[in-house]
C-alpha positions as CSV (number, residue, x, y, z in Angstrom):
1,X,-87.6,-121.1,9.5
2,X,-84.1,-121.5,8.1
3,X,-85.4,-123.8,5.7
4,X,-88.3,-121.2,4.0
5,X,-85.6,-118.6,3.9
6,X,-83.6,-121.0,1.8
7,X,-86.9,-122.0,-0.4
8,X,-87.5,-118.4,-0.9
9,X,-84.1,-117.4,-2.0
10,X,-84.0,-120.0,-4.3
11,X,-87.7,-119.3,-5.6
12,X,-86.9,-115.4,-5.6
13,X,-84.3,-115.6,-9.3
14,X,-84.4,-112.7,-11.0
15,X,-85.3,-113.3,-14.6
16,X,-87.0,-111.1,-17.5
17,X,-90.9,-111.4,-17.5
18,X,-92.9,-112.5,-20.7
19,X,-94.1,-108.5,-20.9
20,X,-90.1,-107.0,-20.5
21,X,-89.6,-109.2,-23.5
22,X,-92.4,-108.1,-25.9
23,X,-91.9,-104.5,-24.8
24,X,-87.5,-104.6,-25.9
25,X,-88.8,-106.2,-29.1
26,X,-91.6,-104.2,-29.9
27,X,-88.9,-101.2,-29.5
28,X,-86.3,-103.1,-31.6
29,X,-89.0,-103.4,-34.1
30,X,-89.3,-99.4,-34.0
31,X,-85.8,-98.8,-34.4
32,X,-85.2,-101.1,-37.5
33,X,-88.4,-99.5,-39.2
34,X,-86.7,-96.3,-39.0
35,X,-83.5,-97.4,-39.6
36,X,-83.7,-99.4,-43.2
37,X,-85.7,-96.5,-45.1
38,X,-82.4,-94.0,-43.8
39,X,-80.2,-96.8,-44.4
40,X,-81.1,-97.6,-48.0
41,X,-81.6,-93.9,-48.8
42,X,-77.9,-93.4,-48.2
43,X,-76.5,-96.8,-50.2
44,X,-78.8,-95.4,-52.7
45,X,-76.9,-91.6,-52.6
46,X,-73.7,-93.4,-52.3
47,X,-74.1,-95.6,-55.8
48,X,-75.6,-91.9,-57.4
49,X,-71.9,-90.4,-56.1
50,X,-70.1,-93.0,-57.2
51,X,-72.1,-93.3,-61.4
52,X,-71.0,-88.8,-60.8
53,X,-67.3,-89.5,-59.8
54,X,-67.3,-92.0,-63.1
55,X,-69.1,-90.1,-65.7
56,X,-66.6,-87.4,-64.4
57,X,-63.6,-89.4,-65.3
58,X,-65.1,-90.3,-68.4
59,X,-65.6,-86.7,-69.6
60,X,-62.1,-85.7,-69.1
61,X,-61.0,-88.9,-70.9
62,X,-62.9,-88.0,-73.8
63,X,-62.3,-84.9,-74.1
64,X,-58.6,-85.2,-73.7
65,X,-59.2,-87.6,-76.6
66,X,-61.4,-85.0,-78.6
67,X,-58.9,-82.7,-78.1
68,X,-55.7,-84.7,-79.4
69,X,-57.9,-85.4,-82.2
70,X,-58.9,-81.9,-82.8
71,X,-54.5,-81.2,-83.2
72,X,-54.0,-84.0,-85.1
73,X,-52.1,-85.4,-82.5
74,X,-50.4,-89.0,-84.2
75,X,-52.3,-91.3,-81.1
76,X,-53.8,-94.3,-80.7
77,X,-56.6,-95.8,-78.4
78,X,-56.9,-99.3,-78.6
79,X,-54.7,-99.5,-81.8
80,X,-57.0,-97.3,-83.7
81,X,-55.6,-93.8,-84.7
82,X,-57.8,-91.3,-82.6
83,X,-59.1,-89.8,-85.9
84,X,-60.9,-93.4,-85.9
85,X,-61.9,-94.1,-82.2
86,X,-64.8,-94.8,-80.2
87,X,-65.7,-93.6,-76.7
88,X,-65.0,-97.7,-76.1
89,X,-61.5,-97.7,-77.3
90,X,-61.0,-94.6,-74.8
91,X,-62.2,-96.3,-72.2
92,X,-60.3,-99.7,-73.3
93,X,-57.1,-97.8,-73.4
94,X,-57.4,-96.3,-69.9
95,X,-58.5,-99.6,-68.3
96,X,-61.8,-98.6,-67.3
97,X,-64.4,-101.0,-67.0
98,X,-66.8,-100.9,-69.3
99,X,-69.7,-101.5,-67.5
100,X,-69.5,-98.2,-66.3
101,X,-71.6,-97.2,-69.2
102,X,-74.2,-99.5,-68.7
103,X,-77.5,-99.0,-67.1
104,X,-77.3,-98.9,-63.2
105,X,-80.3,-99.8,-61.5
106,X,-79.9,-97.4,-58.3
107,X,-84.0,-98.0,-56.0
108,X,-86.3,-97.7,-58.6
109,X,-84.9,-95.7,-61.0
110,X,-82.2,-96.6,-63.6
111,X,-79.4,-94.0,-64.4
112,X,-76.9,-93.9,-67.7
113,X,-73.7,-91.9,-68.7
114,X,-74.8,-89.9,-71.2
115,X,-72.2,-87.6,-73.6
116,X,-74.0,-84.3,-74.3
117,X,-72.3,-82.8,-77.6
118,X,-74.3,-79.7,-77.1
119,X,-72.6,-79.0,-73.6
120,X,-69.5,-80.8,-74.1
121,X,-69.8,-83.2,-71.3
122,X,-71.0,-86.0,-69.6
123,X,-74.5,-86.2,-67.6
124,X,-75.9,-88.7,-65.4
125,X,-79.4,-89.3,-66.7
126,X,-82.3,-90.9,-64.7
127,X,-85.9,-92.5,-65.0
128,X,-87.5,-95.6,-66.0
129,X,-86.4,-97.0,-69.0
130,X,-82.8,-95.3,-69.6
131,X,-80.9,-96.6,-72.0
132,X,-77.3,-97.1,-72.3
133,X,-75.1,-94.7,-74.4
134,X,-73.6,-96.1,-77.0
135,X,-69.8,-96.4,-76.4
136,X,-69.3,-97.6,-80.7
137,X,-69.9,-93.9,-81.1
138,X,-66.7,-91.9,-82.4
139,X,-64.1,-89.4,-80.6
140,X,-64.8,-87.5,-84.0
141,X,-68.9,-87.4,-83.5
142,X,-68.2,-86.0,-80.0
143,X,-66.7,-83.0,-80.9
């Protein structure tokens, strides 16, 4: 008698069954199909903030440099007189990378810096296809 009581306490482990298994990773499965669409959607916001926040400090760059060029301000970006500079020596002179006027691929779509002379400032343009603004463009063509 002793000895069946000892058999069945060893026998009697508990332990996770085949079916607990499949059913935990069935619901894992669930949970990270809902999870990377929600996930990527916000990376994806976060890169669009982040190309907004730049082309902002690129449009008070330039035009802080269309304005000292508009009083004749004696300046220089990038050892050019600011009569004579280009949105790259702006950029150059206040150490910004300038890959932040390159095309960003953000999920499907790519999105550009874009300097609109008819509004005086900078826009974040978007689609298939964008192309990059061209940072050889002059301070003076901006005004």
């Amino acid at each position: 008698m002793l000895m069946s009581r000892k058999l069945k306490s060893v026998n009697s482990k508990k332990a996770f069954t085949l079916v607990e298994l499949v059913i935990v990773i069935a619901v894992l499965g669930i949970l990270a199909a809902i999870a990377v669409p929600v996930i990527t959607t916000s990376i994806n916001s976060t890169k669009i903030s982040v190309m907004e926040s730049n082309a902002a400090t690129v449009e008070m760059l330039l035009k802080e440099a269309i304005n000292t060029s508009r009083v004749g301000m004696k300046v220089e970006y990038n050892n050019n007189n600011v009569a004579n500079a280009t949105v790259k020596d702006v950029l150059i002179e206040n150490d910004i990378d300038l890959d932040v006027m390159a095309v960003h691929k953000i999920g499907r779509e790519d999105y550009a810096i874009y300097w609109e002379t008819t509004t005086q400032g900078t826009t974040l343009h978007s689609g298939t296809g964008v192309t990059a603004f061209d940072i050889n463009t002059s301070v003076a063509d901006l005004d």
